[in-house]
N, C-alpha and C positions, 0 to 999 in steps of 0.2 A: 603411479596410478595416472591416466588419462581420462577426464572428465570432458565431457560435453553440455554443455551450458545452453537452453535453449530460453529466449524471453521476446514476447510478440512486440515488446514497446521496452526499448533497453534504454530512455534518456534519464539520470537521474532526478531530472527536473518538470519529471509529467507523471513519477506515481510512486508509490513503495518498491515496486517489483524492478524498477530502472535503478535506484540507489541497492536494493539488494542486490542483484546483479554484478553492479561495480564493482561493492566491499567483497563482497562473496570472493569472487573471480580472484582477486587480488592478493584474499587473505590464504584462500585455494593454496595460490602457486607459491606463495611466503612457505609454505608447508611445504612445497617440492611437488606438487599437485602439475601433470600438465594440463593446460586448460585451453580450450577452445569454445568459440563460441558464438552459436548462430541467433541473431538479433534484429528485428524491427524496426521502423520508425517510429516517433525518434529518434535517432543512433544515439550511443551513452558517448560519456567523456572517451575520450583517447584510454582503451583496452590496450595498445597492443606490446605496451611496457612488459606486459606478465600474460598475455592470453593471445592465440590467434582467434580474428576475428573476420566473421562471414556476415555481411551487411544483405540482407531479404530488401525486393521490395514493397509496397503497399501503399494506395493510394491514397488512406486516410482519409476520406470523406465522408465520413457516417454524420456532422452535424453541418455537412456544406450542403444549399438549397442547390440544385441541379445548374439553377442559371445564376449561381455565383463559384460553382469551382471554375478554379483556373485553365486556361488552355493548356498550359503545358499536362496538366493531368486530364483532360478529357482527350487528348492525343497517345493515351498509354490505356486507353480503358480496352484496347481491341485485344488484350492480350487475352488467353481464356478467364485464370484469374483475377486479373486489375477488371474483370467484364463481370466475375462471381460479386466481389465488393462493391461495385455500381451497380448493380442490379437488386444484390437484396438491402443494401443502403437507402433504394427508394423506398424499400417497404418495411422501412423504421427496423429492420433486423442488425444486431452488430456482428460484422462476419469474419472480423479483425482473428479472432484466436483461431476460429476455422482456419479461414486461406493461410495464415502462417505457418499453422503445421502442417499441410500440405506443403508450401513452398518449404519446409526444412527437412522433413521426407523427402521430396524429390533431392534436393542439395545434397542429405547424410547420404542417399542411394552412390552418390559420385565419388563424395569422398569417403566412402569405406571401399574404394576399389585401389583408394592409398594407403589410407590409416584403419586403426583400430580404437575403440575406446573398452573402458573397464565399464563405465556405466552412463548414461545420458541424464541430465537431471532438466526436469522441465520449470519452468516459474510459470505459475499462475496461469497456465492456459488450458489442459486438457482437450486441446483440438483434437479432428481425430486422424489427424497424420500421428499423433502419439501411440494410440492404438497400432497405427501400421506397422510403428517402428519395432514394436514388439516382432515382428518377425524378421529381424536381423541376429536376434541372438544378444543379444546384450540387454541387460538388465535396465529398467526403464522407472524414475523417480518421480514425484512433483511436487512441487513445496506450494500449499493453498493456504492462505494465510487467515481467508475464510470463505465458505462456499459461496456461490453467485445468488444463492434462494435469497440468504440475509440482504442482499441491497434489493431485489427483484419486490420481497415483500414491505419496505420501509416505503420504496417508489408508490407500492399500490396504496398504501397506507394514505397518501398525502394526492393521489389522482381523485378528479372529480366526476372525470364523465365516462362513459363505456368504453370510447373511442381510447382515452389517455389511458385506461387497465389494459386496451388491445395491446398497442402499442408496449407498453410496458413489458408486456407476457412474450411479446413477439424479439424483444432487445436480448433477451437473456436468455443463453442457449443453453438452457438446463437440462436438458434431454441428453444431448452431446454430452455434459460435464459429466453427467450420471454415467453412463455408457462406459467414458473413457477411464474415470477415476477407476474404475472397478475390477478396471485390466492392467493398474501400475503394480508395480512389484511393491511399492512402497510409496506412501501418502507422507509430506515432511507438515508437521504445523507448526505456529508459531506459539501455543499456550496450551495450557491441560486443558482450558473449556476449548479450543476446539476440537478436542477429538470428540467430545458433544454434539457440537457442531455439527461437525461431519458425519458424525450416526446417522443424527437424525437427519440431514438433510439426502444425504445416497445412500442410506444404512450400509454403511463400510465397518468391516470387523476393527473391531479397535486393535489387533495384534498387529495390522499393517500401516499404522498410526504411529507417527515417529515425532514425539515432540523436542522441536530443539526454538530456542527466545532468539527473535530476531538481535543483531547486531548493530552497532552504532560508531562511530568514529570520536570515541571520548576525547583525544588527542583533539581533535578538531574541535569539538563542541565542550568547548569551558569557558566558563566566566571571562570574560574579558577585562575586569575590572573597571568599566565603563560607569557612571554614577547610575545609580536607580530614578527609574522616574517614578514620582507620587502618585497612586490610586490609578495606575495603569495597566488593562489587562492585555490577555493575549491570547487568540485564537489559530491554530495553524491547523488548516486541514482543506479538503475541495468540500466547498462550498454548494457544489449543485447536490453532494451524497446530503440525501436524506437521515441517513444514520450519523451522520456526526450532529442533529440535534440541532443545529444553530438559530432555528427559533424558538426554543427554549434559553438559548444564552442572552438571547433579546431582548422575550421580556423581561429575564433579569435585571437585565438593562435599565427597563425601565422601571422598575421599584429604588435602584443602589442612587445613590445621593449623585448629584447633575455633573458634579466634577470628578465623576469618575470617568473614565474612558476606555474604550475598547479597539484594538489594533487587528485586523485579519489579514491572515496572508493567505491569500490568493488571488488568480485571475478575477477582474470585476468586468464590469461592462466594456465591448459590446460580447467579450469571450461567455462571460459567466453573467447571470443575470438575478439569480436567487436571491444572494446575501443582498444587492442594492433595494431591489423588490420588499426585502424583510424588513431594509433601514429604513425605507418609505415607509412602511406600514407603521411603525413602532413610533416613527417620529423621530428618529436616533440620529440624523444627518450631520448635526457637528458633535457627536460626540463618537460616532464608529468609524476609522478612516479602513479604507483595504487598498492593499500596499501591490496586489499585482506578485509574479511570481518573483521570488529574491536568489539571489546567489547565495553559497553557503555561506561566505562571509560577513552577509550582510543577515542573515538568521540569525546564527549566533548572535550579534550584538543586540539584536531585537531580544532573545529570548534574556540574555544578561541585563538589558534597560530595564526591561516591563518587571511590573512588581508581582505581577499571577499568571501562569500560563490556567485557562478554562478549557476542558473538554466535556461536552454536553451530552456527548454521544448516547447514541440505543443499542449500539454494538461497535468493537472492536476485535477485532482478530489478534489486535498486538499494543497501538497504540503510542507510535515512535514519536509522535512531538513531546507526549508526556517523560518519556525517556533523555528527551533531549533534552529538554527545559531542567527536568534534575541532572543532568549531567553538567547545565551553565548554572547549576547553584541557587534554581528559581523553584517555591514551593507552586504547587498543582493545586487545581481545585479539580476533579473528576466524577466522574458518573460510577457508579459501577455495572459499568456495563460491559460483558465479554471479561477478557483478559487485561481491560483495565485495574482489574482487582487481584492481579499479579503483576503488576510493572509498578503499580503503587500502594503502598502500604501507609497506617497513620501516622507514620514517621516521616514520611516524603511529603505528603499532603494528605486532603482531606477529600473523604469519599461520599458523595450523597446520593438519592435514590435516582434513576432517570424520570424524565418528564414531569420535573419538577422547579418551576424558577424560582420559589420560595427558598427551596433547601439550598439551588447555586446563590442565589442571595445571601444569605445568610452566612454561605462557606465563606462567600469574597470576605464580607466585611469582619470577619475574626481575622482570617488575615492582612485585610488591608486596615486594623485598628490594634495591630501586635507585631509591630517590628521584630523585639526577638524571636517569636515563633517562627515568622518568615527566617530569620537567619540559621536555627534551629533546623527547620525545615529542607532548608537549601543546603547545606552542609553535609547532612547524612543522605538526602538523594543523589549529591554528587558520589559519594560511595558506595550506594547503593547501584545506581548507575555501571559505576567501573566493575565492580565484583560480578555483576548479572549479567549485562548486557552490553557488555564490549567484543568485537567482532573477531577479533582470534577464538575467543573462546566459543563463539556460534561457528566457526569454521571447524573448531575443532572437534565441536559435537556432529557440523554435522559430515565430517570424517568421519566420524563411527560409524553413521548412516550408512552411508557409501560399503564400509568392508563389510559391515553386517548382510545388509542387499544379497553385495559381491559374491559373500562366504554363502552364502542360504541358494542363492542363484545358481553355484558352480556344485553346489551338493544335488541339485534336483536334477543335473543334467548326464 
């Protein structure tokens, strides 16, 4: 089988879709998969061990003010497209998924005058070069992990003036997504509630709704056997999404006894500006550090140190730190929100209502005041973990994907 791998931002270290990408790609061709793969900025790790890889390019400037992008990128803007991305970039639009699938359209146009593939699988973008690609004859996928409406409506949830809803409405190309979802041969997600999800937000039939659970790198992400640290929690996720809740984990914060602490991984200031803003407000200064973005290496040992990983979330499509954190032997405190309420069960950690900092309170301190349960806890998540969500087995589901497509595709034609 030959697969085509298409992802607008393949770095594993800027989103989900860059880390799925990678493991994807990799676990692919461990199966015998050939893979190819046309990719974005920022480029992922070193593909080309098990995939050929076609590097796009894109100017990436949607949060750079006009007289601070750099020269070397205002001397590439005359191209038509690097001219499409500076132009509706001024007008607060993101046009990242658009021009990509245009640039991989025109690119797939060249190379099927060499090669052939069995099907194209798109991540998380539904541009509408996708659409075009439909007319090459090859059956055309995309794995959404949750629609663009879920963060479009958490944004407007938390905007205050007219201008920040414009703006908002204007960022998220919902139009586009609707359009294009609607003409893939097959929708991939990552949980039962998304095909929910996705009903309702493009009313897509649920027969074209393929759920297979994201993948994880268990091998990589275990216990280290590093000491635990006392009454230390742990937040992983970006910080400016509104849907991951994290002023709800705040003022938890602020009620749990003063020697507790909270650790977040992400970009902070001058990149990210939210979570600092929130520690300001709450008062939290020496007791929240945020650590900037980490190498895998250095995750893991964070997730193995800290005594709780917290997710406050109002929605997840999948919910990979909570995955990971059981997979290093650390019990959860979560929301049940999305498909958080499949990745963890009362055996892994413990589930409370969202938008509630009494109930995240209360979860901490049962297990920051019960060692065994935490051990408990950690132990059957690690297992839970390997059995569900380890990356052969989502490769291998979503092979099925693919011949299913393939078979249904080459019957209609």
């Amino acid at each position: 089988m030959k697969v085509l791998l298409l992802c607008y931002r393949g770095n594993p270290y800027c989103g989900g879709q860059g880390i799925y990408l990678y493991h994807l790609s990799k676990e692919l061709a461990r199966l015998g998969v050939e893979v190819d793969v046309i990719v974005g900025p920022p480029y992922p790790e070193p593909l080309e061990d098990w995939a050929a890889v076609y590097k796009l390019d894109n100017l990436n400037i949607w949060s750079i003010r006009t007289s601070h992008i750099p020269y070397e990128k205002l001397v590439r803007v005359y191209s038509p497209l690097n001219f499409a991305d500076y132009f509706l970039t001024r007008f607060h639009i993101f046009p990242e998924m658009e021009t990509f699938s245009i640039r991989a359209f025109a690119l797939l146009k060249e190379l099927l005058k060499t090669k052939r593939y069995d099907i194209i699988h798109d991540v998380n973008s539904l541009g509408w070069g996708m659409a075009l690609m439909k007319g090459f004859g090859i059956p055309v996928v995309s794995t959404i992990h949750h629609p663009l409406t879920q963060d479009m409506q958490a944004d407007l949830g938390v905007d205050k003036s007219f201008w920040e809803k414009m703006t908002t409405i204007l960022f998220y190309p919902i139009q586009m997504q609707r359009f294009v979802i609607r003409r893939m041969d097959r929708v991939i997600t990552s949980s039962i509630d998304g095909i929910s999800e996705l009903r309702r937000a493009f009313g897509l039939d649920e027969h074209r709704i393929s759920v297979v659970y994201n993948g994880m790198d268990v091998e990589a992400f275990r216990n280290t056997g590093e000491p635990r640290e006392d009454r230390s929690l742990l937040f992983v996720g970006n910080t400016e999404d509104h849907k991951k809740g994290l002023t709800y984990l705040l003022e938890a914060m602020t009620m749990l006894p003063e020697d507790v602490t909270l650790t977040i991984v992400d970009d902070g200031p001058p990149k990210k500006l939210n979570a600092a803003n929130l520690i300001e407000r709450f008062r939290l200064a020496t007791r929240v550090t945020i650590t900037g973005k980490l190498d895998m290496a250095s995750l893991v040992s964070l997730y193995s140190r800290k005594t709780v990983l917290v997710m406050s979330s109002l929605h997840e499509g999948f919910g990979l730190p909570a995955a990971e954190a059981m997979a290093c032997e650390t019990p959860v405190v979560v929301t049940r929100a999305g498909a958080l309420t499949e990745v963890v069960d009362d055996r892994s950690g413990i589930l409370v209502e969202m938008r509630n900092p009494a109930a995240l309170r209360d979860a901490v301190m049962k297990l920051l005041e019960d060692p065994g349960l935490r051990r408990e806890m950690g132990a059957y998540g690690r297992t839970r973990a390997v059995e569900n969500f380890a990356w052969p087995s989502a490769a291998r589901n979503t092979m099925k994907v693919y011949e299913s497509v393939i078979q249904s595709y080459r019957s209609r034609s």
